[in-house]
DRENDO-1510 file (C-alpha; in Angstrom, 1 decimal, always signed):
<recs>
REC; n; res; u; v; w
REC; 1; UNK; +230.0; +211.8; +232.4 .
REC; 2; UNK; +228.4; +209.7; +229.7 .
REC; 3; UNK; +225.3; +211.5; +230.1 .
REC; 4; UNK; +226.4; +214.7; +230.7 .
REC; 5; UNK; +228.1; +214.4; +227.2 .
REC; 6; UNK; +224.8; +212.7; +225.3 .
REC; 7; UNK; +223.2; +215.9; +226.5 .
REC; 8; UNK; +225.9; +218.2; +224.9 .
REC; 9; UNK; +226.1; +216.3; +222.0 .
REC; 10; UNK; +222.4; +215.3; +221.3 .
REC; 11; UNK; +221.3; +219.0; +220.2 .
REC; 12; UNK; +224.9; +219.1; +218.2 .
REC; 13; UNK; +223.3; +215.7; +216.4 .
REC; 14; UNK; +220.0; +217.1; +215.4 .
REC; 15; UNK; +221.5; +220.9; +214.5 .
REC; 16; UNK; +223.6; +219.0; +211.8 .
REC; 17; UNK; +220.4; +216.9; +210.9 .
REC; 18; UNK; +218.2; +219.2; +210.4 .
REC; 19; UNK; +220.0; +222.4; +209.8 .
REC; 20; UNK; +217.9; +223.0; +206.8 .
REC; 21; UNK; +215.0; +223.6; +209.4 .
REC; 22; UNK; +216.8; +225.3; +212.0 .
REC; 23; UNK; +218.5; +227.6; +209.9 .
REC; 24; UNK; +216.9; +231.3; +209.4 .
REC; 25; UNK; +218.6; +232.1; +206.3 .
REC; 26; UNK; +221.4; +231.0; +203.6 .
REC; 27; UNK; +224.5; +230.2; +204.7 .
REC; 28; UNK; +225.8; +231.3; +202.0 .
REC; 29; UNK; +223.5; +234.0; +200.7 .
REC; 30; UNK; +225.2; +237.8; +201.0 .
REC; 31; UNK; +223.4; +241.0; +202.3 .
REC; 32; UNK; +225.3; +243.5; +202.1 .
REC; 33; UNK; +222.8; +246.0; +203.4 .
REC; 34; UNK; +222.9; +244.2; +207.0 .
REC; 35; UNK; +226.7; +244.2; +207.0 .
REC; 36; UNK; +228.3; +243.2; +210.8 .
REC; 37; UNK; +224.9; +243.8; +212.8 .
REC; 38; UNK; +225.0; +242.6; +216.1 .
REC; 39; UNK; +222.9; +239.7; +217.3 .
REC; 40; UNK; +219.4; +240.6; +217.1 .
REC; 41; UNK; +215.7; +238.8; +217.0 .
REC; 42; UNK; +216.0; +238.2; +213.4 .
REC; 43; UNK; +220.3; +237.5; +213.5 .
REC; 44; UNK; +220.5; +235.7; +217.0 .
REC; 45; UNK; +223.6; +235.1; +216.5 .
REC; 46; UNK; +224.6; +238.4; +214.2 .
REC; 47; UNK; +226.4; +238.5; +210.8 .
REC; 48; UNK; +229.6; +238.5; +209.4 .
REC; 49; UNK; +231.7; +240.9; +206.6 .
REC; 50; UNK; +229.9; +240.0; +203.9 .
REC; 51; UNK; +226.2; +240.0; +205.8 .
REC; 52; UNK; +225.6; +236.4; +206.5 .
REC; 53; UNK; +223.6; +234.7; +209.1 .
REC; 54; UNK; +226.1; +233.4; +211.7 .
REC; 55; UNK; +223.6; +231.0; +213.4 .
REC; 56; UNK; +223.1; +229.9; +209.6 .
REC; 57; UNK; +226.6; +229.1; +209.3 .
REC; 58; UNK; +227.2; +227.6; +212.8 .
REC; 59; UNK; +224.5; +225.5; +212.0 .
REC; 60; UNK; +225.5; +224.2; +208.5 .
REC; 61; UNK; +228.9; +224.2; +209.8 .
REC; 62; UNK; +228.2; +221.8; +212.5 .
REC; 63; UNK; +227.6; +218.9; +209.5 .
REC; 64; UNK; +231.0; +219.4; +208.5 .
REC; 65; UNK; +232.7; +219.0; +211.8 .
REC; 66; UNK; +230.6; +216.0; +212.4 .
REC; 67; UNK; +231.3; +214.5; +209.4 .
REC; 68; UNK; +235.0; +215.6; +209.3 .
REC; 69; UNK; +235.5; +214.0; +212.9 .
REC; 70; UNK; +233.1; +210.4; +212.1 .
REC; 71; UNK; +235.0; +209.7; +208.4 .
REC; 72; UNK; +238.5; +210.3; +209.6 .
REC; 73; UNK; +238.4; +208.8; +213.2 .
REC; 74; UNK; +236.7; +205.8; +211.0 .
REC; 75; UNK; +239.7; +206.0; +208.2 .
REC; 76; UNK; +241.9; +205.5; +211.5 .
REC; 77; UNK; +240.0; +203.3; +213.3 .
REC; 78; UNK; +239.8; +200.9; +210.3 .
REC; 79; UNK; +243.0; +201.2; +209.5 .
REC; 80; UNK; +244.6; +200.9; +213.0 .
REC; 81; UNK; +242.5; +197.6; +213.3 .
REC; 82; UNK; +244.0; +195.6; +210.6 .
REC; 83; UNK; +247.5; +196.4; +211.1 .
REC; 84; UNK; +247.7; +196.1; +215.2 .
REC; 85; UNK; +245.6; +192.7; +214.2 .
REC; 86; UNK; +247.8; +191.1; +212.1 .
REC; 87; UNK; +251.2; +192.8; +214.4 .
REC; 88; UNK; +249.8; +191.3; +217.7 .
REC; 89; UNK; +248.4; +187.8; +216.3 .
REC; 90; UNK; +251.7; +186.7; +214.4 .
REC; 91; UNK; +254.2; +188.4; +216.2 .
REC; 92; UNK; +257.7; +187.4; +215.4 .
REC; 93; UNK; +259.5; +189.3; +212.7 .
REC; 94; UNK; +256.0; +191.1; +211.3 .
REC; 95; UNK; +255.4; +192.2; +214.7 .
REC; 96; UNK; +258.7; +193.7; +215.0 .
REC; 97; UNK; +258.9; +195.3; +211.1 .
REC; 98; UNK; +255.5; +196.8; +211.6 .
REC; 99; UNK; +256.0; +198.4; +215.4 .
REC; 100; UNK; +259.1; +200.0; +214.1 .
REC; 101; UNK; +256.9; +201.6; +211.5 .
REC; 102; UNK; +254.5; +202.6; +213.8 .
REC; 103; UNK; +257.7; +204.0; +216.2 .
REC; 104; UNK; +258.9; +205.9; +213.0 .
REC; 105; UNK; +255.8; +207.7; +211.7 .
REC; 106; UNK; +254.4; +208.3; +215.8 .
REC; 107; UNK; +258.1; +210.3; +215.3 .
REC; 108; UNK; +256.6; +213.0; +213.3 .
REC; 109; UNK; +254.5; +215.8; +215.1 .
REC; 110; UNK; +251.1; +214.9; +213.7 .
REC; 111; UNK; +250.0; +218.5; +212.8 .
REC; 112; UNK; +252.4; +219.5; +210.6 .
REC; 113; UNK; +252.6; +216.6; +208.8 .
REC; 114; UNK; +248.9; +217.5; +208.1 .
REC; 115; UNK; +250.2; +220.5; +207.2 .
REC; 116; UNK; +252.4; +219.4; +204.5 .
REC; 117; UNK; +250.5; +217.1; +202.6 .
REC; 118; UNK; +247.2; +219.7; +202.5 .
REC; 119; UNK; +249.8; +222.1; +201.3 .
REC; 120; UNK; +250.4; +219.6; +198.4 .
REC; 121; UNK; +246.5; +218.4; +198.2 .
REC; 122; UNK; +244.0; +220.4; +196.9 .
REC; 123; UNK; +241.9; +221.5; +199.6 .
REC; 124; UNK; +239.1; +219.8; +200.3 .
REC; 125; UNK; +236.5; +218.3; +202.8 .
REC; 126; UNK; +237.3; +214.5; +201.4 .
REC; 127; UNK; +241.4; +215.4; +201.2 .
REC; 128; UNK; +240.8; +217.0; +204.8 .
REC; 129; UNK; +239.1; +213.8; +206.1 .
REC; 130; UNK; +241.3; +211.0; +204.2 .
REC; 131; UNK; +244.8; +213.0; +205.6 .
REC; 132; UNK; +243.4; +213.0; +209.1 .
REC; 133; UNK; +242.6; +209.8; +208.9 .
REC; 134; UNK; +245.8; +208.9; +207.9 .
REC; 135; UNK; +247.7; +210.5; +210.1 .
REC; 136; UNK; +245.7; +208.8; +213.5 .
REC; 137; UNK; +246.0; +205.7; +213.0 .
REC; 138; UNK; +249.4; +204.6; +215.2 .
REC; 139; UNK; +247.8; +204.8; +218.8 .
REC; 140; UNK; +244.8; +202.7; +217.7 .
REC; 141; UNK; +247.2; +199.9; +216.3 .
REC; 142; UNK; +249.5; +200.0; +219.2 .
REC; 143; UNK; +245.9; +199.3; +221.3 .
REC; 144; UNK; +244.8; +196.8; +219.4 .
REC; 145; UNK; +248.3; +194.8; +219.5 .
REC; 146; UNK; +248.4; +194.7; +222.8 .
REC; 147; UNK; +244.9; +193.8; +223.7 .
REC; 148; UNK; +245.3; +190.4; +221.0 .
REC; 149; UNK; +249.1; +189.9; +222.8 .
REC; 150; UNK; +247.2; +189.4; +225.7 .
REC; 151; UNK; +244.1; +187.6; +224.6 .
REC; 152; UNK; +245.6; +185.2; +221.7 .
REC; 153; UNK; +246.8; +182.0; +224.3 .
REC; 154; UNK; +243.8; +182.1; +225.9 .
REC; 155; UNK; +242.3; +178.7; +226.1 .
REC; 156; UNK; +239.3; +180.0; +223.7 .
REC; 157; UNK; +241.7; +180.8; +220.9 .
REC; 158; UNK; +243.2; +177.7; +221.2 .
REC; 159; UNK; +240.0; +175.9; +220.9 .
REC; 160; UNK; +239.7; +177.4; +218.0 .
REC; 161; UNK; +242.9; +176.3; +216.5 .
REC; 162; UNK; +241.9; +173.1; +217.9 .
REC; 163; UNK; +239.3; +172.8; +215.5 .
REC; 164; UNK; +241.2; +173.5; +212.9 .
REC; 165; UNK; +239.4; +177.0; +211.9 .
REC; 166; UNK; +241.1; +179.2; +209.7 .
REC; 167; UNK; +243.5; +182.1; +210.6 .
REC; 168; UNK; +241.0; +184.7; +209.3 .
REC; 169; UNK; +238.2; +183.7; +211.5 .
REC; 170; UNK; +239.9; +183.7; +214.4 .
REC; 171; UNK; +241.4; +186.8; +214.2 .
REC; 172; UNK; +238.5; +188.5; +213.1 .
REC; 173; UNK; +235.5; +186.2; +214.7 .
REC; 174; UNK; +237.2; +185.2; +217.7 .
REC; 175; UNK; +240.1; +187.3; +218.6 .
REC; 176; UNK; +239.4; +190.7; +217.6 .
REC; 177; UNK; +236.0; +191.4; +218.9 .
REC; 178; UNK; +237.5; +190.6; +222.6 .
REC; 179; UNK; +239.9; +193.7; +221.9 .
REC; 180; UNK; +237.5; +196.0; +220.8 .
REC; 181; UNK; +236.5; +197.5; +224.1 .
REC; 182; UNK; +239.1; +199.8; +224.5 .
REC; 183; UNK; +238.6; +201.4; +221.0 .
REC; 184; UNK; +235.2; +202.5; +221.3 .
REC; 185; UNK; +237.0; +204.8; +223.9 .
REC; 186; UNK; +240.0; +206.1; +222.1 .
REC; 187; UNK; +238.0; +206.4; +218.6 .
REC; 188; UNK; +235.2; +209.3; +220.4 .
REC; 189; UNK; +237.9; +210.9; +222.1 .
REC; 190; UNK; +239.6; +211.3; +218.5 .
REC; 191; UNK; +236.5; +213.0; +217.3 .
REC; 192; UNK; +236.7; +215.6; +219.2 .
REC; 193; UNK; +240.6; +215.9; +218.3 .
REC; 194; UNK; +239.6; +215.5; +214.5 .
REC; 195; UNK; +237.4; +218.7; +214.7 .
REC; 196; UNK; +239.8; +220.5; +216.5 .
REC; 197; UNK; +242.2; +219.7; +213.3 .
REC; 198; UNK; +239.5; +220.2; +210.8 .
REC; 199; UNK; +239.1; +223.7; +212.3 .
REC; 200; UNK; +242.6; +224.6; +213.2 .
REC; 201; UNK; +243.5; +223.8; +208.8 .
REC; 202; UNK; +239.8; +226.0; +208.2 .
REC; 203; UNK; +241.4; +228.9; +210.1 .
REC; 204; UNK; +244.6; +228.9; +208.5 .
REC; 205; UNK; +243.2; +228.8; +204.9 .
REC; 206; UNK; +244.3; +225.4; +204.3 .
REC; 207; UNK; +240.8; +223.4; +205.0 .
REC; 208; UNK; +237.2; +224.1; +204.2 .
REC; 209; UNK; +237.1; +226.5; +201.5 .
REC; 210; UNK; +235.1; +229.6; +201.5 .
REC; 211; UNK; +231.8; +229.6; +201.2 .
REC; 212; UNK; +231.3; +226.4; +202.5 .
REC; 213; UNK; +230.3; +227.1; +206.0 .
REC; 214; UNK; +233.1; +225.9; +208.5 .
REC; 215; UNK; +233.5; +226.7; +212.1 .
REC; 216; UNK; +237.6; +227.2; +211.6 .
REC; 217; UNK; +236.5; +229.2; +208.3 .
REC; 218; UNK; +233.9; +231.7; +210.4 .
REC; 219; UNK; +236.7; +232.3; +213.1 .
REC; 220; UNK; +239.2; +233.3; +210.0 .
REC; 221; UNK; +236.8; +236.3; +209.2 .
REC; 222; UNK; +236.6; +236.8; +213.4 .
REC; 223; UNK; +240.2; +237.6; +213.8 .
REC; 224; UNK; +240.0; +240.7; +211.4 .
REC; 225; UNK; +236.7; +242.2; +213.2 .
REC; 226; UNK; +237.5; +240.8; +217.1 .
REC; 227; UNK; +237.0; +245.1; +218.1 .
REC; 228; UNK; +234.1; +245.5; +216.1 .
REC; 229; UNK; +231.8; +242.1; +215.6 .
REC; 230; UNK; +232.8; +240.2; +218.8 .
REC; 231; UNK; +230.0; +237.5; +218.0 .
REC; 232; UNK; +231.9; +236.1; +215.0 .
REC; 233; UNK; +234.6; +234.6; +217.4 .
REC; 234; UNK; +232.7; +233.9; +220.5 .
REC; 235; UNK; +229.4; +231.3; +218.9 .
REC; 236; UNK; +231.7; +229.1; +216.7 .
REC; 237; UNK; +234.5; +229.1; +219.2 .
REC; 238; UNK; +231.8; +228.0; +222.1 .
REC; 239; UNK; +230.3; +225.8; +219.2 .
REC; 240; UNK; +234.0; +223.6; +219.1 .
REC; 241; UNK; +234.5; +223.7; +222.9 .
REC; 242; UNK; +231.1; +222.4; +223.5 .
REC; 243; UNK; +231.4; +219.9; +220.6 .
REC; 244; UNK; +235.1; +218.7; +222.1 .
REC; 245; UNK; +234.2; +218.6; +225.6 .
REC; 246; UNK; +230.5; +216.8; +224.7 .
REC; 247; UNK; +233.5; +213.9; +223.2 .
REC; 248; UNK; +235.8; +213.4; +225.5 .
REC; 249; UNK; +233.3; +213.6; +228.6 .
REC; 250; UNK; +231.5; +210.7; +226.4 .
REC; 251; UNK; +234.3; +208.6; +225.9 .
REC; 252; UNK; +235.1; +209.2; +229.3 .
REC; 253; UNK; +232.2; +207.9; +230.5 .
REC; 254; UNK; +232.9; +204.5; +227.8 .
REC; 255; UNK; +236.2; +203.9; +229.9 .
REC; 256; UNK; +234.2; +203.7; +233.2 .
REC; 257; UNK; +231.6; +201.5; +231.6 .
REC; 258; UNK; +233.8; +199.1; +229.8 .
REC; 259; UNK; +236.6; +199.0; +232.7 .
REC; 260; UNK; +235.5; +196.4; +235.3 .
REC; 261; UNK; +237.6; +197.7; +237.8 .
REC; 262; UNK; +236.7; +201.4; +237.4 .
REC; 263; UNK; +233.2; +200.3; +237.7 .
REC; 264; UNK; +234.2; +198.6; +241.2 .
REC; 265; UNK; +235.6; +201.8; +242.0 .
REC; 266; UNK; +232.8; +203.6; +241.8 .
REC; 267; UNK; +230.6; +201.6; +243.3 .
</recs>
């Protein structure tokens, strides 16, 4: 499954790298004299109300759902790190204070407390990427606490304290890169769920901001022309399934790789 998603998300890779190249006209650039044409040799994928290229704008828009879904999965990732690290190596009261917190923000439904801080923000791609990130971080510290519960008596660790090395290094040089394994998995499955988010706010108004190319903001001009321009919904919508599902049959595949006993399995 690994593969199969390297394969969906390899072309996805060098669309956003060189879109420049790939692209047949501006994104941005109106026409108004080719105004909703269907896909054709010189519009594969058609134009919108205003005359764009849509395989222009799928293209470009591919950069910012890549870079929406690697900054705020890494915003998360980083920050879910540190706290489960210093929750599941000294335990005792700080474990407790900081697990509750995690338990009370894990209370509110994730979405629309996006939702109300964009609505306060001004939006942006950077206030878009920093509130996701934000707002992901609870399952990745909950992870990581449980993987240093379980790997802080072992006899390596104690060695360590043995030798009278400092708390820092052995969290972070010791400890911690034992309990990575099962992030790499939950951080590319979030990626696909951060572009999902990033396109959801685009669609509702609330995310990328027009003319910034978007896939969320291509499907807001879709909804008003479904009867007429059917391509304006159908090649950025298959552009986020293919994206999503390219993620999750990646990480997917990480779990079998970095799982022992799934490995044994499928041998």
């Amino acid at each position: 499954m690994a593969l199969v998603g390297l394969i969906i998300l390899v072309p996805m890779f060098l669309c956003a790298l060189f879109a420049p190249f790939i692209s047949l006209h501006d994104p941005v650039e109106p026409d108004l004299r080719n105004i909703l044409t269907s896909p054709s040799f010189s519009h594969p994928f058609g134009t919108d109300t205003l005359g764009r290229d849509v395989f222009s704008r799928v293209v470009y828009g591919s950069r910012i759902s890549l870079l929406v879904g690697f900054v705020s999965v890494g915003i998360a990732t980083l920050i879910g790190i540190m706290i489960g690290a210093v929750s599941g190596y000294y335990g005792g009261i700080i474990d407790e204070l900081i697990m509750r917190f995690v338990d009370l923000v894990m209370c509110f439904p994730t979405f629309f407390l996006i939702l109300a801080v964009i609505a306060l923000l001004e939006p942006s791609i950077w206030n878009i990427m920093i509130v996701i990130g934000l707002t992901n971080w609870m399952g990745i510290a909950r992870l990581i606490r449980a993987e240093i519960l379980s790997i802080k008596n072992k006899e390596f660790v104690l060695a360590a304290k043995a030798q009278g090395f400092s708390e820092y290094r052995i969290i972070f040089k010791h400890v911690l890169p034992n309990a990575l394994s099962p992030v790499y998995v939950v951080a590319t499955l979030g990626i696909g769920g951060a572009i999902l988010t990033e396109s959801a706010l685009s669609f509702l108004g609330i995310g990328v901001q027009p003319p910034t190319p978007s896939w969320g903001n291509i499907l807001t001009q879709a909804k008003d022309n479904i009867e007429v321009a059917w391509w304006l919904s159908l090649y950025p919508g298959l552009a986020i399934f293919l994206t999503v599902m390219g993620y999750n049959l990646f990480g997917e595949g990480l779990r079998d790789i970095f799982d022992p006993r799934r490995r044994y399995q499928l041998r």
